[in-house]
N, C-alpha and C positions, 0 to 999 in steps of 0.2 A: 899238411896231410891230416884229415879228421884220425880220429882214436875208432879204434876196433867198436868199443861203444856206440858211438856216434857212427858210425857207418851202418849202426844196426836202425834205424830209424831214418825210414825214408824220409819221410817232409824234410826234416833237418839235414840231413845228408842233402838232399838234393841244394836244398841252401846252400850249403857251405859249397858244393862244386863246385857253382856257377860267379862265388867271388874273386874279382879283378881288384887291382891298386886302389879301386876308388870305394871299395866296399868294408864294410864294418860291422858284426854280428855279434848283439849284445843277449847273451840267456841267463835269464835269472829263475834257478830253479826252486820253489819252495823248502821248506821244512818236511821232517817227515810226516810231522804229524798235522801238516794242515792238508785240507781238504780239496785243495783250489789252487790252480797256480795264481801267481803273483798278479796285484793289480797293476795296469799300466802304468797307473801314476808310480810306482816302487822304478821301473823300468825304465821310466821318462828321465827319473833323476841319473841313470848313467848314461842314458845319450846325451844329457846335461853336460855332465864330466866330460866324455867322449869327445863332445863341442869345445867346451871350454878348453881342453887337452890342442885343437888340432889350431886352435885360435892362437894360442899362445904359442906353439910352434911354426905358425905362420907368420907369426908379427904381424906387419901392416900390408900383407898379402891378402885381400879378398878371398875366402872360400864361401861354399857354399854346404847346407848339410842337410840332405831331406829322408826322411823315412821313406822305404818304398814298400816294404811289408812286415806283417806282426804276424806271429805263429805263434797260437797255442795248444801244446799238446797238453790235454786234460788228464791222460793217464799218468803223465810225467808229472803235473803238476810245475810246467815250467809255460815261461814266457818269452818270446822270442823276438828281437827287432833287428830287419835289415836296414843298416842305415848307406847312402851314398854320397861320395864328398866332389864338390867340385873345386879344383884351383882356378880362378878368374886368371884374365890373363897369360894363361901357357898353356903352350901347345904340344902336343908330339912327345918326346923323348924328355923335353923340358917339365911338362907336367908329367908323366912317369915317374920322375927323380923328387917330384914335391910330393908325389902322395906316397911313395916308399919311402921317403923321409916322416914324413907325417904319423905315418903307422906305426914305423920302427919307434919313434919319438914317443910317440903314448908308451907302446910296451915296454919301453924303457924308464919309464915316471912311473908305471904299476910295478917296477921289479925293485926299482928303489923304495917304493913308498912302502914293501911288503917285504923283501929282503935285508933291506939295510940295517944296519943296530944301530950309526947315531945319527943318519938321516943329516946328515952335512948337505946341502943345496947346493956347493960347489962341485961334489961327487957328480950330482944328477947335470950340471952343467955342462961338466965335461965330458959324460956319458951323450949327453949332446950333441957334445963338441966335437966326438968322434963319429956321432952318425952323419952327420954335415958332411963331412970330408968324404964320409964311405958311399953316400949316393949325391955327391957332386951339388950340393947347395954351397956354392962355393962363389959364387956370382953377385953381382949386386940385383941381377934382376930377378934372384931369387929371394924365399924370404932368410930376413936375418935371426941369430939364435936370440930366442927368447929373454925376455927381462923376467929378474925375481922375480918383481910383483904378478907379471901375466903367469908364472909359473905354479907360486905360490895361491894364485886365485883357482887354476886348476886343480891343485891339489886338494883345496878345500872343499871343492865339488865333489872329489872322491872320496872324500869324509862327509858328508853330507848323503852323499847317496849309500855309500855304507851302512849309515845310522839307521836307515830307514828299512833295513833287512833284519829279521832273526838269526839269533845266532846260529840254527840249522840251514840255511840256504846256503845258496853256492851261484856264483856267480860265473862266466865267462865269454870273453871279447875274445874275437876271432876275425881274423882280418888277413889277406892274401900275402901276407910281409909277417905270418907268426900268428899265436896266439896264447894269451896267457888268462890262469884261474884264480881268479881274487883270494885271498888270507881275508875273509872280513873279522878275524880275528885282530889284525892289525891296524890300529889306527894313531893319528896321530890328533891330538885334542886340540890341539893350538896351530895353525898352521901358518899366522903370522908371527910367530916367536921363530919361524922358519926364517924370516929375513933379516933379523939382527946377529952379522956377525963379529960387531966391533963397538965397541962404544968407549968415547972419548971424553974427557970432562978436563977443562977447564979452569982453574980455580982462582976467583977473584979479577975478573975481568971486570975492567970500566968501563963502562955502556952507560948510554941517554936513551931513557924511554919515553915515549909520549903516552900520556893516560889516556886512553879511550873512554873507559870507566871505574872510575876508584871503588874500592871493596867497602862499600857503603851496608854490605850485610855482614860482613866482620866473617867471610870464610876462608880467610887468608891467602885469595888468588883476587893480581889486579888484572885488568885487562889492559895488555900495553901494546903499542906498536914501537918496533924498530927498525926504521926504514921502511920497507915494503911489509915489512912480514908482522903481522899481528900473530898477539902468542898470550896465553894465560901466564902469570909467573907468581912462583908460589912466593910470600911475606915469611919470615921465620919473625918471631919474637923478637925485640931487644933492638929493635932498629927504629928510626926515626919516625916512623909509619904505626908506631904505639901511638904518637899525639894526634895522630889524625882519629884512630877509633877511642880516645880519649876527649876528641871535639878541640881539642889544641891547636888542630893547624888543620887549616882551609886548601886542599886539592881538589881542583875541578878537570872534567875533561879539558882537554888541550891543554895543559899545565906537562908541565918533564919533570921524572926520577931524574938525576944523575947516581947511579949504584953502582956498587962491587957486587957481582953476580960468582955464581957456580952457574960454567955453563957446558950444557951436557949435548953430544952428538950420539947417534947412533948412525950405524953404516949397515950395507948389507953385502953378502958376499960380494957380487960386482963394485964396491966400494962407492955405492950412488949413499945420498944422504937423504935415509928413512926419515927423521925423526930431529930435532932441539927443542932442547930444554931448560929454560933457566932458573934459579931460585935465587932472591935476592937476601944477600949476607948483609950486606951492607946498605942503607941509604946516605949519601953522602951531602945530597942539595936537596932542596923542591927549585925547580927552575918553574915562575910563573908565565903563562901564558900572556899577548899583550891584551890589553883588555881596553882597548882604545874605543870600539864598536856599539853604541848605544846598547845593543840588545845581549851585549855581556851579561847580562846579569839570569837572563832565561835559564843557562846553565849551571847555574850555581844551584847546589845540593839543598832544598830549606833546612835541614838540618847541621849543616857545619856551622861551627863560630866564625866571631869577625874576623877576618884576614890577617895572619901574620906572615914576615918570612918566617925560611928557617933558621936565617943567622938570628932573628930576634929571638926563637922561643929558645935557640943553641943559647944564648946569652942568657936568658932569663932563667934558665936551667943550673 
């Protein structure tokens, strides 16, 4: 139900009547002391959000999202956008229950992202997790709840578009399922710090890494692969890998660390794995590459000395 306010002003009033499930009205009102309401582009980045919001509440449910009119009232000094959502694939009562899901879901990411005091991601989760249940997305043919990252992508857009307002405007999204007025006083600076809620380490684990590229500029990260996964891993001092930036010992790509690592995970609320980390404590071998191939020698560094192992220069030492 519009506000007494809002009911005084026809164009906008008549707006707001005529939205259904599939409707969404985004007004950003100036400051007082500017002149002009808001330019589109200020306006565009909360249909952004608004997008970004109804995406990641869909998961891998096709919607669709088009503007269908922009109202500006120049006395107001505000800017107006009707946006319309489509859910692909459902019909009837099925799509009913996805775009009152949809709606409620944003307004529930705005009350979080502007109410909350320590902004836990699993709050907003399960604030979610209850609107699911309340309008029957409950199905597999509906969409599933959201992943941190699509959530956390969302929210970033709503800091983004925030940014882009003075601190006197005012914002508010209005939609047939509620409508809530932004705090752009509130924001959140980091919105991937949003996704680490555990991190794990490891200490002194044995791992073979293969050299991709050895730290031939001495800034103490080599480039290794493990398995599948190539990873940058930081050198500490005092490990065997001083006689290499000493010209002591010959590492080429293809060549294997055997090391004692610190090795670090991060998780995220859903306990999916954001993020590994390794730092090597230890070097314990150079395992050489076979070098059987005539054209061994392309990859070798001009600047390393002649070849040793590392039991030699361990000996010589």
């Amino acid at each position: 139900m519009p506000s007494e306010e809002t009911a005084q002003r026809p164009g906008f009033s008549d707006l707001l009547a005529e939205l259904t499930d599939s409707d969404v009205v985004v007004e950003v009102m100036a400051d007082g002391a500017a002149r002009r309401p808001p330019e589109v582009a200020q306006v565009q980045r909360f249909k952004d959000a608004v997008e970004a919001s109804y995406r990641a509440l869909a998961g891998p449910a096709p919607i669709q999202i088009e503007t269908v009119a922009v109202l500006e009232e120049v006395a107001r000094r505000s800017l107006s956008m009707w946006l319309r959502v489509r859910a692909s694939g459902t019909r009837g009562e099925d799509e009913a229950s996805v775009l009152k899901f949809l709606a409620r879901g944003m307004l529930a990411m705005i009350a979080w992202m502007d109410g909350s005091s320590t902004h836990q991601l699993s709050d907003l989760q399960q604030a979610i997790r209850v609107l699911a249940w309340g309008t029957s997305i409950t199905t597999s043919a509906n969409p599933v709840l959201p992943s941190s990252a699509d959530l956390v992508n969302a929210i970033a857009a709503w800091q983004k578009a925030k940014a882009g307002l003075s601190a006197g405007a005012s914002v508010r999204i209005s939609s047939n399922n509620g409508s809530a007025e932004l705090d752009l006083g509130k924001t959140i600076p980091e919105p991937r710090a949003l996704l680490q809620a555990r991190k794990l380490t490891n200490r002194s684990a044995d791992m073979i890494f293969v050299v991709e590229m050895p730290d031939y500029q001495a800034t103490g990260q080599w480039q290794l692969k493990h398995g599948g996964t190539r990873t940058l891993v930081n050198s500490e001092p005092g490990t065997l890998l001083d006689k290499f930036y000493r010209r002591e010992l010959d590492i080429r790509p293809g060549d294997a660390l055997r090391c004692r690592v610190d090795f670090e995970t991060s998780y995220g609320p859903d306990h999916e794995v954001l993020s590994e980390r390794y730092r090597i404590v230890e070097v314990v071998e150079v395992l050489p590459a076979d070098r059987t191939s005539v054209d061994s020698e392309a990859v070798r560094s001009p600047e390393t000395a002649p070849r040793q192992t590392a039991g030699e220069l361990e000996t010589a030492s």
